[in-house]
C-alpha positions as CSV (number, residue, x, y, z in Angstrom):
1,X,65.6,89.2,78.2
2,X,65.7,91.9,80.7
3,X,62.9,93.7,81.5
4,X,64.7,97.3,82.5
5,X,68.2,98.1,80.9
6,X,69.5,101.3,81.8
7,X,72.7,101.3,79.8
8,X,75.6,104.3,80.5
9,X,73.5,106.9,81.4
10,X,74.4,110.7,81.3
11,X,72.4,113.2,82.7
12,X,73.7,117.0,82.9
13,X,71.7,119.7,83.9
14,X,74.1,122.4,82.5
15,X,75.5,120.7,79.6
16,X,79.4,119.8,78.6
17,X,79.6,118.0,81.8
18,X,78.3,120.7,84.1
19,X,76.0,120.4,86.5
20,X,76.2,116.9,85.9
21,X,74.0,114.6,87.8
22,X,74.6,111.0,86.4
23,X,77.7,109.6,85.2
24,X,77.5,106.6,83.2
25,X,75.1,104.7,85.5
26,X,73.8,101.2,84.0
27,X,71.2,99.2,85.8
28,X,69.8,96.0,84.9
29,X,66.0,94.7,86.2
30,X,64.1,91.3,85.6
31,X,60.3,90.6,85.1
32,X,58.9,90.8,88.8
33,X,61.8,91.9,90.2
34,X,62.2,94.4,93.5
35,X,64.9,95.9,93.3
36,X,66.2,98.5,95.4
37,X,68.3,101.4,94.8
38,X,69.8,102.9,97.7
39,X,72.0,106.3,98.3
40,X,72.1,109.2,99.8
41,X,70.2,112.4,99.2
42,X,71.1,113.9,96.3
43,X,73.0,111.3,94.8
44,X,70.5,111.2,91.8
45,X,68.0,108.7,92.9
46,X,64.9,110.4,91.6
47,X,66.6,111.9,88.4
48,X,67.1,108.2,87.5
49,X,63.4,107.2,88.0
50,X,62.4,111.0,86.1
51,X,64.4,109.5,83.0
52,X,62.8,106.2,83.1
53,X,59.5,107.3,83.2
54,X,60.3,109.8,80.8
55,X,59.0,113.1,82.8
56,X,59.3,116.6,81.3
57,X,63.1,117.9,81.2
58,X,64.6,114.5,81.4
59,X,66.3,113.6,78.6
60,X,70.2,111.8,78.7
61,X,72.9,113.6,77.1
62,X,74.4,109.9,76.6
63,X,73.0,105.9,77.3
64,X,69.8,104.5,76.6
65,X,66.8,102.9,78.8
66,X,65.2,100.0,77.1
67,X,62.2,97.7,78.3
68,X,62.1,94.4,77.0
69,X,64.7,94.9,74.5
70,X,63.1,98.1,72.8
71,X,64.3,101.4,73.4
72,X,61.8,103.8,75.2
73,X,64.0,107.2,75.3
74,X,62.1,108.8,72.3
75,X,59.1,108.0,73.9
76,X,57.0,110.6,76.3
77,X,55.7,109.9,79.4
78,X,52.1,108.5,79.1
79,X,53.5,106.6,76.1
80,X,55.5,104.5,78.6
81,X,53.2,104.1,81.3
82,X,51.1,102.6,78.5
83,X,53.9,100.1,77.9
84,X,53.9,99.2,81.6
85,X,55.8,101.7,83.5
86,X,54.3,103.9,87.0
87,X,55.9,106.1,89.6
88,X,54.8,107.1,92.7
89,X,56.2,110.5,93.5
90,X,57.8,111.9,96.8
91,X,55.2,114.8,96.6
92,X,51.7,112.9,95.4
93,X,49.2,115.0,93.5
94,X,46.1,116.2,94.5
95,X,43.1,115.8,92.3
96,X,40.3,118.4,92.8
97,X,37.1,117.4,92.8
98,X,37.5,113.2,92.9
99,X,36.8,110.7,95.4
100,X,39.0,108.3,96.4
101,X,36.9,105.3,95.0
102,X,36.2,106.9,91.8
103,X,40.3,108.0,91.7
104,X,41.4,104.2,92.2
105,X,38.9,103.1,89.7
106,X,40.0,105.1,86.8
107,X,41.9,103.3,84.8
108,X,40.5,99.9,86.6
109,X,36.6,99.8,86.9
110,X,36.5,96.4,88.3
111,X,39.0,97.1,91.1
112,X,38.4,96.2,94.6
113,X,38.8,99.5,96.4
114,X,38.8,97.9,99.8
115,X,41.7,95.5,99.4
116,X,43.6,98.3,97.6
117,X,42.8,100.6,100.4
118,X,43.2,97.6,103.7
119,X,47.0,97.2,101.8
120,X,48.3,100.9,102.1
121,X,46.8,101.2,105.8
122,X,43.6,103.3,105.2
123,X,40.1,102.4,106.3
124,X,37.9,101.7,103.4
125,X,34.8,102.8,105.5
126,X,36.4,106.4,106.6
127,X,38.3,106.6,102.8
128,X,36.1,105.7,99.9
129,X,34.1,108.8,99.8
130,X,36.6,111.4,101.0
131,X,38.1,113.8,98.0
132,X,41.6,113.5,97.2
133,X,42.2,117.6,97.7
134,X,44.0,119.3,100.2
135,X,41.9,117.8,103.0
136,X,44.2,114.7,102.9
137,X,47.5,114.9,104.4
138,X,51.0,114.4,102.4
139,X,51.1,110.3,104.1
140,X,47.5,110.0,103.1
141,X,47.8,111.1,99.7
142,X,51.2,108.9,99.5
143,X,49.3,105.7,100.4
144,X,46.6,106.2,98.6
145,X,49.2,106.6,95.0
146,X,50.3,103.4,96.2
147,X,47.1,102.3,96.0
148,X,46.4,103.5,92.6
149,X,49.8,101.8,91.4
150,X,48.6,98.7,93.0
151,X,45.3,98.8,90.5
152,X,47.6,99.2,87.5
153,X,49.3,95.8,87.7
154,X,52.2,97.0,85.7
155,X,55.0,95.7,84.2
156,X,57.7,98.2,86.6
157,X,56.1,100.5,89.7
158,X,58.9,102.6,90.8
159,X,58.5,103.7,94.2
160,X,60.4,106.8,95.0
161,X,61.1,107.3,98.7
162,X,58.0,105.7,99.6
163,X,59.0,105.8,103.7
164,X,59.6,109.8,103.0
165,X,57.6,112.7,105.0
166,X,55.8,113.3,107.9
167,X,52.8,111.0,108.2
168,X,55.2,107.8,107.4
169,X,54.7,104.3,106.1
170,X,55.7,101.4,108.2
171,X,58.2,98.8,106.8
172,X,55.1,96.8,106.9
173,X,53.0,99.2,104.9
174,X,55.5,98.9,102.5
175,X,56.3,95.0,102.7
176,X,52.4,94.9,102.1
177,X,52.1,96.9,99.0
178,X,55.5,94.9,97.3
179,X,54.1,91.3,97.8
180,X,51.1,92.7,96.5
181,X,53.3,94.2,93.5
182,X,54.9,90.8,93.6
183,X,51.6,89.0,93.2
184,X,50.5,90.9,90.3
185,X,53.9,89.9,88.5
186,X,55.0,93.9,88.7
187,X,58.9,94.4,89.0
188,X,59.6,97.0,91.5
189,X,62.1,99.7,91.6
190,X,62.2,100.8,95.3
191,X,64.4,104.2,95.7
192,X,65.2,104.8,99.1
193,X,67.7,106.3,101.5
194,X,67.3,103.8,104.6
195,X,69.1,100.3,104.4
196,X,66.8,98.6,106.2
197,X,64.0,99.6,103.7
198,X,66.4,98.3,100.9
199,X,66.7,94.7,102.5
200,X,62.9,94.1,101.4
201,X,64.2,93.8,97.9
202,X,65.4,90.8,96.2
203,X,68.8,92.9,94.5
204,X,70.0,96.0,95.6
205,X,72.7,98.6,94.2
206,X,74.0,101.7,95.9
207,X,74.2,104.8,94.0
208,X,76.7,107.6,94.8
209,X,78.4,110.3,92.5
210,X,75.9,109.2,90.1
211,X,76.9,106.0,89.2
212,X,76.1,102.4,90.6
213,X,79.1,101.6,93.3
214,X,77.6,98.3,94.6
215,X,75.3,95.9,93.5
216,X,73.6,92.5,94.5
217,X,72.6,91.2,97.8
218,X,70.5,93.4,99.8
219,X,72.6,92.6,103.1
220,X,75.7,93.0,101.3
221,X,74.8,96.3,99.8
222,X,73.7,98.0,102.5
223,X,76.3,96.9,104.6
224,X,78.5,98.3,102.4
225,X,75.9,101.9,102.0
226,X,76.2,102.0,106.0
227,X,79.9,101.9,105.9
228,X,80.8,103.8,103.3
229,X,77.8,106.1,102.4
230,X,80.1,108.4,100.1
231,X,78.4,111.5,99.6
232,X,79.2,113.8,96.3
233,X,79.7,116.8,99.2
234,X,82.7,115.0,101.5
235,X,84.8,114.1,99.0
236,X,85.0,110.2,99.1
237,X,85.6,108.0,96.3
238,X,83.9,104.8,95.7
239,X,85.0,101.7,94.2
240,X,83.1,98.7,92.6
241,X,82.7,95.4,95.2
């Protein structure tokens, strides 16, 4: 059984097909998978992962998302991530008044904060004690989510545009934190707009017009993405490979 079905999905933001953002887009995902989905800006990358995780306003007008089998679309968003499901997000929170440390060992007491923090890139010895507030910077505060989705050792860790902004994450930084992913027996959904992020993954499917246009091996898709990378604004049409 899979562990993500996404299965016809319609997302509007307007209603009666206005405004609308997917089209039918089904998407399949196995236990410990990384997966990459790859596409242009505003093909509806991030609207996918805000209907997975189940984030306010995001709600199909047609499809359904199931994990293992069991539908999830009724179900709000910390009810999933206690099935399994995280998200980093392309603009991390801040959290007033928390240290780093105590931060990454929320919902994990017995999590070693060094290893977490040695895998996204950031010195334990400078990090542990600093407050996640406004004194980090947008790549700080992005590597340290990562490391608090690292503690989780969920079932699916969806990483949306983790390479994105100013202080950026190597491919190595991000190599690091998916074996780790991979080692905990997380699936990954990595949403990017960079091919050669997407060749980290095991599968890869190219979104565009807001459905899947392209799907299976890495090299292939993104051969394909470079080629042809279809955007809804210049008019091209995509077909199925």
């Amino acid at each position: 059984m899979a562990l993500l079905s996404v299965n016809d999905l319609v997302f509007e933001t307007n209603g009666k097909g206005r405004g609308r953002i997917l089209d039918g887009l089904s998407l399949t995902m196995e236990h410990a998978e990384v997966h990459a989905l790859l596409g242009t800006n505003g093909t509806g990358k991030s609207t996918l992962a805000y209907l997975i995780m189940g984030c306010e306003g995001y709600r199909p007008a047609v499809g359904e998302i199931l994990l293992e089998g069991a539908s999830i679309g009724h179900l709000r968003i910390h009810e999933r991530a206690r099935l399994g499901i995280t998200m980093t997000w392309q603009e991390p929170v801040r959290f007033e008044g928390i240290s780093v440390a105590d931060y990454l060992s929320l919902r994990n007491p017995g999590v070693d904060i060094d290893a977490l923090l040695d895998l996204v890139g950031l010195n334990p010895a400078i990090y542990r004690s600093r407050m996640v507030d406004r004194s980090l910077s947008g790549g700080e505060r992005k590597r340290i989510e990562l490391a608090s989705i690292l503690s989780l050792h969920s079932k699916l860790a969806i990483l949306d545009e983790p390479d994105s902004g100013i202080d950026l994450l190597s491919t190595k930084d991000i190599v690091n934190v998916i074996e780790a992913c991979r080692k905990n027996g997380s699936a990954v959904l990595l949403i990017t707009h960079r091919e050669e992020i997407a060749l980290i993954a095991d599968r890869a499917s190219q979104l565009c017009n807001g459905r899947i246009v392209c799907s299976g091996n890495p090299i292939r898709v993104a051969e394909h993405y470079k080629s042809r990378h279809c955007m809804t604004c210049n008019g091209v049409e995509c077909h199925y490979v």
